[in-house]
C-alpha positions in Angstrom: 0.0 0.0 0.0 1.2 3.6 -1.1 0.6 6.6 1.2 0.3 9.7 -1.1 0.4 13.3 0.8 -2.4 16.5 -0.7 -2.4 19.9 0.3 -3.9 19.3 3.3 -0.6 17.4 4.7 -2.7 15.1 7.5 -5.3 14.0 4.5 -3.7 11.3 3.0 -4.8 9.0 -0.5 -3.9 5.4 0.6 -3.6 3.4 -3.1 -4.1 -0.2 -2.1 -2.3 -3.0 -3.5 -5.0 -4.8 -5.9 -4.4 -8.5 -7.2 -6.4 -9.1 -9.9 -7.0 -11.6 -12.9 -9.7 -12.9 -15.4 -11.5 -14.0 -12.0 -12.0 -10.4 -10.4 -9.6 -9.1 -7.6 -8.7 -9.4 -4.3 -7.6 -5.8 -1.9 -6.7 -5.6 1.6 -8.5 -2.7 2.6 -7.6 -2.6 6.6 -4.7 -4.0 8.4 -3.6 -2.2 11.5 -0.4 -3.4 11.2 0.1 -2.0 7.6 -1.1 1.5 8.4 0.9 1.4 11.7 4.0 1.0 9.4 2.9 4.3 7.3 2.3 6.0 10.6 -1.4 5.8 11.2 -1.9 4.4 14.2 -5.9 4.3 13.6 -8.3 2.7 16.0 -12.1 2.4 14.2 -15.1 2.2 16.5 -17.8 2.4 13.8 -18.2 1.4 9.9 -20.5 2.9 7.7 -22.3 2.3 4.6 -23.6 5.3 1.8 -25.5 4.5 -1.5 -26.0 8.0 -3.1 -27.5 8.5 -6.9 -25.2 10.2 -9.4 -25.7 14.3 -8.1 -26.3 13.4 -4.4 -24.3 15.7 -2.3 -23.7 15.0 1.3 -21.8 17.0 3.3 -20.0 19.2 5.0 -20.4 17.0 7.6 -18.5 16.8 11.5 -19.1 16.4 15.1 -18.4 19.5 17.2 -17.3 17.7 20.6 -16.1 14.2 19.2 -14.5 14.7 16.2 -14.2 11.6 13.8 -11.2 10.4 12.0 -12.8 8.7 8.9 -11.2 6.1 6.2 -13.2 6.6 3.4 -13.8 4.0 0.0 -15.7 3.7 -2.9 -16.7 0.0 -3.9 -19.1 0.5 -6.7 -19.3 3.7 -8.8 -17.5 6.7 -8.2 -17.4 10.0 -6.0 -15.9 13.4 -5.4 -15.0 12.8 -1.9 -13.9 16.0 -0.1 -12.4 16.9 3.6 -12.1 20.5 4.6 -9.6 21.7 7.8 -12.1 22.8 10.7 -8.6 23.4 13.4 -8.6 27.5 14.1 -4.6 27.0 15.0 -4.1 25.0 11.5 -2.3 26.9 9.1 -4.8 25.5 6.6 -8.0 26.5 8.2 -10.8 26.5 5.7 -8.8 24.8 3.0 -10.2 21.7 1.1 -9.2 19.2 -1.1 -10.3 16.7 -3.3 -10.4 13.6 -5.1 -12.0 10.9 -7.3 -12.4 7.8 -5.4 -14.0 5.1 -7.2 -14.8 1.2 -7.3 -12.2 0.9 -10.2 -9.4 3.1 -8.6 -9.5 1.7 -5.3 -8.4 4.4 -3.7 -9.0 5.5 0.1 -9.0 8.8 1.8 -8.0 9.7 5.2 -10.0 12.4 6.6 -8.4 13.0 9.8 -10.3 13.9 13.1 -11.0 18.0 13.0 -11.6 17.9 9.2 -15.3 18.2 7.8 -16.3 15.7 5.2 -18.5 15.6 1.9 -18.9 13.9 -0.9 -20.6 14.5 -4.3 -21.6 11.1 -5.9 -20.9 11.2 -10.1 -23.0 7.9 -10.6 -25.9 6.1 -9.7 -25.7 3.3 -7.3 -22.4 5.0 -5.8 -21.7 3.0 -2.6 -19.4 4.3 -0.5 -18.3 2.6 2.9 -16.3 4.6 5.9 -14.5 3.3 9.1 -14.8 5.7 11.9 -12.6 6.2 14.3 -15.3 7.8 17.2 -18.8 7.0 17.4 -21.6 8.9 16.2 -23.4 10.8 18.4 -26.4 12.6 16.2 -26.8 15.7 19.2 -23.0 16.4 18.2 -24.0 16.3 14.7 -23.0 19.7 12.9 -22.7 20.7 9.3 -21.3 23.5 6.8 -22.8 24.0 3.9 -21.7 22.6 0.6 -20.9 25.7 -0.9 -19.9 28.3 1.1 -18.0 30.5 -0.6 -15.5 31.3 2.2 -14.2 27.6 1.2 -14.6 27.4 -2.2 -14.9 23.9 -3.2 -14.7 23.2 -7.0 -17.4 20.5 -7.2 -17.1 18.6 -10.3 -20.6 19.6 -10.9 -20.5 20.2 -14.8 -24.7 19.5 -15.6 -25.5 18.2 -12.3 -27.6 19.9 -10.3 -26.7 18.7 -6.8 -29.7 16.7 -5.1 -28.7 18.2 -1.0 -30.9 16.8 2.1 -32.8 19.6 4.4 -30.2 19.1 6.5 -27.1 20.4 4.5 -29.4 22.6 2.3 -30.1 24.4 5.7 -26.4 24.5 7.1 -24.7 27.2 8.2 -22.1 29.4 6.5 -18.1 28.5 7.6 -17.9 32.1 9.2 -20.9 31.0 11.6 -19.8 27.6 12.5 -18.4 26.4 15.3 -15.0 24.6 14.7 -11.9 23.4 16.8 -9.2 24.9 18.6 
């Protein structure tokens, strides 16, 4: 497994080693011991399990108390899966970043505790599973919205007109949220 840094140096990309042949594939997607080695020393509480349809966007998402650390996949179709820094001392407060995962590229994302998370899903039947590294707790539940312009995220939108719950249509702006230390 490869460790690849973004611009956001505590978001990682993990790229998997995939065995595969006329029969399918195989992936080791979680082995403590294998992250320990790349210097994640990750403890997972919780799993979850998304199936979006292609222009669902969820997100920005975090707990204010208990922040979660969150190892995120795609295993069938593909998503724009972003994590934003919510850490007032960060020097990369209210950045973002981005990236493709996808059931073909097999990549995982990192979205370390502190970080807000969302994700735009580019096809239908996009399932996209998590590990979480603190449980959830839905009264700790808090959320920015999607496009706040004081972030700026460049959602792959192109004719997609994003299909947003109540919940994240009604979110509040980044300047109005309440983030970490």
């Amino acid at each position: 497994m490869k460790a690849m840094s973004t611009r956001l140096p505590e978001v990682v990309i993990f790229d998997p080693n995939v065995f595969g042949d006329e029969r399918g594939f195989f992936q080791e997607t979680w082995n403590r011991r294998t992250f320990a080695d790349l210097g994640y020393d990750l403890d997972f509480v919780q799993d979850n399990h998304s199936r979006s349809s292609r222009g669902v966007l969820r997100g920005l998402h975090y707990q204010r108390t208990r922040p979660q650390g969150k190892l995120v996949r795609v295993v069938r179709g593909s998503a724009f899966d972003v994590a934003v820094d919510l850490r007032r001392g960060s020097p990369h407060f209210g950045q973002w970043m981005g990236v493709v995962l996808s059931g073909e590229n097999h990549r995982m994302l990192w979205v370390p505790p502190g970080f807000g998370h969302g994700f735009l899903s580019l096809e239908d039947g996009t399932d996209l599973l998590y590990k979480c590294t603190d449980f959830y707790v839905p009264e700790d539940e808090a959320a920015i919205r999607w496009d706040d312009q004081d972030i700026g995220i460049e959602w792959p939108l192109d004719d997609i007109e994003p299909t947003v719950s109540p919940k994240d249509r009604d979110a509040v702006r980044f300047r109005d949220a309440q983030t970490y230390p």
